[in-house]
C-alpha positions in Angstrom: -14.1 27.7 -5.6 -14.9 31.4 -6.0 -17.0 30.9 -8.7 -19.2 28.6 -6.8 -19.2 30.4 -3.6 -19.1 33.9 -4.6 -20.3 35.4 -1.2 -17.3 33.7 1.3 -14.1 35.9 1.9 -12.5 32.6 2.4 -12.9 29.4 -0.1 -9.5 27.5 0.3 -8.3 26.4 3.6 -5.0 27.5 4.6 -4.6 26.5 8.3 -2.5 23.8 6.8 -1.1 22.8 3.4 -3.0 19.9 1.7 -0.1 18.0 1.0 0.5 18.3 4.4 -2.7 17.1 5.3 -2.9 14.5 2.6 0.5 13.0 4.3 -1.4 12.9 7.6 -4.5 10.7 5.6 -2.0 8.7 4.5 -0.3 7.8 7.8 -4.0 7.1 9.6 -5.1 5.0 6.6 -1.5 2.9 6.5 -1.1 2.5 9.7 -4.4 1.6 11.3 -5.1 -0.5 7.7 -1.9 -2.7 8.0 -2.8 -3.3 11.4 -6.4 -4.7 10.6 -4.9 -6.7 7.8 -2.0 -8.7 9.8 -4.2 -9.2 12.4 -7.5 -10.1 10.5 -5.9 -12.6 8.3 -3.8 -13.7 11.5 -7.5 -14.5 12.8 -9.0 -15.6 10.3 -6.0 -18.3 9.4 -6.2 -19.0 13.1 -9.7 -20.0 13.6 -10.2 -22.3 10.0 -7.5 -24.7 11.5 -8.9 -27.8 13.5 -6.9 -26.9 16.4 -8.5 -22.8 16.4 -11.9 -23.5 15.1 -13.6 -23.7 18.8 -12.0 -20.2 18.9 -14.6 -19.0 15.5 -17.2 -17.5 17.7 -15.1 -15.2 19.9 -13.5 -14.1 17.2 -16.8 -13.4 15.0 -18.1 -11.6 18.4 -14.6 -9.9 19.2 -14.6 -8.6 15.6 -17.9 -7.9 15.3 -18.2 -5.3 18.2 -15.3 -3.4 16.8 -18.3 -2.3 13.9 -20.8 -1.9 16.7 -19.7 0.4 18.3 -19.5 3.7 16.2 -16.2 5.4 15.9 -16.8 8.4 17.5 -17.8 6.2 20.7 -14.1 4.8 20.4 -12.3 7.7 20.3 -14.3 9.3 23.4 -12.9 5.8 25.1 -9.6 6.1 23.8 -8.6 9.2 24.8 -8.8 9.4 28.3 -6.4 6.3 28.2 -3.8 7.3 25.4 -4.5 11.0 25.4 -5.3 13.1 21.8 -4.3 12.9 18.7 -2.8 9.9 16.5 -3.1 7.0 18.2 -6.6 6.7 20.0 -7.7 7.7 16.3 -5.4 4.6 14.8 -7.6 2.4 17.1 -10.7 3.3 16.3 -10.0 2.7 12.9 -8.2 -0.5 13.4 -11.1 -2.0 15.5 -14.0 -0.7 13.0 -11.4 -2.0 9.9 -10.9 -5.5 11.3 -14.4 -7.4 10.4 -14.2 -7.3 7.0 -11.2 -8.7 6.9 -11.6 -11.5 9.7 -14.7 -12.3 7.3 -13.3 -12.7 4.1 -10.3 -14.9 5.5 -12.4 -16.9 6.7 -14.9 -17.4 3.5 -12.2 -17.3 1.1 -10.1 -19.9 3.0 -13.4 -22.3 4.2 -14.4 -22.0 -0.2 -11.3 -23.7 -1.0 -12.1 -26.9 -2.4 -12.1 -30.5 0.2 -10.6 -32.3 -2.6 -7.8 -29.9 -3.4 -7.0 -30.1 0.0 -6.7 -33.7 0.1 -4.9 -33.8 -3.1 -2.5 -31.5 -1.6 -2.0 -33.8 1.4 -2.0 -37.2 -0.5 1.1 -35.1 -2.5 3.5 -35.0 1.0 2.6 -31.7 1.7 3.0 -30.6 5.3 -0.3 -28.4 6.8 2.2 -25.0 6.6 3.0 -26.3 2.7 -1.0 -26.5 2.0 -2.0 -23.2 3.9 0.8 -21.0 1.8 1.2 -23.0 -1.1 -2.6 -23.8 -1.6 -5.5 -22.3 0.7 -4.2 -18.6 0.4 -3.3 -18.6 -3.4 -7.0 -19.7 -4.0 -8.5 -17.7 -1.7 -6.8 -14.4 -1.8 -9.4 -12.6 -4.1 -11.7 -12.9 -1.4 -9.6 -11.8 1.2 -8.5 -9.0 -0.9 -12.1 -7.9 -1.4 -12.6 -7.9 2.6 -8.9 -5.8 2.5 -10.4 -3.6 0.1 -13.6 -2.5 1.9 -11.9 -2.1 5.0 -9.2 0.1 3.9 -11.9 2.3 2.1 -14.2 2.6 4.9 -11.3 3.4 7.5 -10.6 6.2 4.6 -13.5 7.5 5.1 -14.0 7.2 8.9 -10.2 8.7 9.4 -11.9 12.2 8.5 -13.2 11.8 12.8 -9.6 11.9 13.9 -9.4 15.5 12.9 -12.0 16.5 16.0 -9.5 14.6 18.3 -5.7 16.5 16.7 -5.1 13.4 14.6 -5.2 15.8 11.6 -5.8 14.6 8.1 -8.6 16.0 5.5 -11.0 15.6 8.3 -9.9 19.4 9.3 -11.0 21.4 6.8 -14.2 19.6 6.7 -14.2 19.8 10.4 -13.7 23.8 10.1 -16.0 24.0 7.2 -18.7 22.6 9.7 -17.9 24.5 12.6 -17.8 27.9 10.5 -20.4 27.4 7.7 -17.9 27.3 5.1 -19.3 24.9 2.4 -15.7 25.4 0.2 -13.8 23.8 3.2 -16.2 21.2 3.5 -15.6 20.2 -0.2 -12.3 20.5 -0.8 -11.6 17.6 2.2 -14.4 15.4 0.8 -13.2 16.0 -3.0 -9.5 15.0 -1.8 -11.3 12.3 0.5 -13.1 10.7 -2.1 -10.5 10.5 -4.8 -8.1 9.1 -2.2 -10.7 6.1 -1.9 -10.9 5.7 -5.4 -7.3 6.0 -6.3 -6.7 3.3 -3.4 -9.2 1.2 -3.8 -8.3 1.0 -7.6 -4.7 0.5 -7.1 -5.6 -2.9 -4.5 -8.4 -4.0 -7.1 -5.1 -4.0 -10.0 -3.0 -5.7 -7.6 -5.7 -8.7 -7.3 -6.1 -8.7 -11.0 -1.9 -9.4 -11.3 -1.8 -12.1 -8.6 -5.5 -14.0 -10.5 -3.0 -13.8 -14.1 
């Protein structure tokens, strides 16, 4: 970092080891990730059978406003009702992670194939047998994709928890900004952008096992 920033005193960050705040990424992006997941694919399950699909639009529109409203607007909302820190940041993320998730279960599940389906029920199999056995085998790739882009973007958007004391890699690009230090800045969106990658390639090996 010197050798690129030759006129700052200071080019690491050392308000807080990175581990430490790598750890704290981690937790964000876990938590608020899992969340969207369980409850998007609950959704999305919920809303392809006969008895939920009158429910599709309200949860298209429910889903949906989660992404319109930026995440910075959430967290000034959440914190006057659960106060600073971790868990006003894990809603914003869950709310802006949940669409592409909701979406994907729903496409993948509504592209599986009429007559597979009523293969699968001329066979004896009960609607619980064809959803588990059949509907989500086919369609996970899709859903995985919508898994994918959610978890990457709430990577990404975790980095605003740090102006709230969620902590994270968001602080030293946080205190790069506030001090003009360029290194700071770097060093959390290096560390941000690798975590992406290394995530989003790990979920993109995981879909390739389950396809062979």
């Amino acid at each position: 970092m010197r050798f690129f920033f030759p006129n700052l005193d200071n080019v690491i960050y050392k308000l807080a080891s990175f581990p430490e705040l790598v750890r704290e990424h981690i937790a964000l992006v876990a938590v608020s990730s899992g969340l969207a997941t369980i409850i998007g694919l609950l959704a999305g399950i919920f809303v392809t059978r006969s008895w939920g699909r009158d429910f599709l639009p309200a949860v298209n529109a429910m889903a949906s406003i989660g992404q319109t409203f930026p995440p910075v607007a959430v967290l000034a909302l959440a914190v006057p009702a659960v106060g600073f820190g971790f868990k006003p940041t894990v809603i914003a993320l869950f709310l802006y992670g949940l669409l592409p998730v909701i979406r994907n279960t729903i496409a993948g599940i509504e592209s599986v194939s009429s007559d597979v389906l009523d293969a699968a029920t001329g066979m004896g199999m009960t609607p619980a047998q064809v959803l588990t056995k059949i509907e989500l085998p086919l369609s996970a790739p899709v859903i995985m994709a919508g898994v994918r882009i959610s978890t990457v973007i709430n990577i990404g958007t975790a980095t605003l928890g740090a102006t709230i004391g969620a902590g994270g890699l968001g602080k030293p690009i946080i205190a790069g900004l506030i001090s003009e230090n360029p290194a700071y800045i770097l060093e959390g969106a290096i560390l941000v952008g690798l975590f992406a990658i290394i995530v989003d390639t790990i979920l993109g090996l995981a879909v390739k096992e389950d396809q062979t």
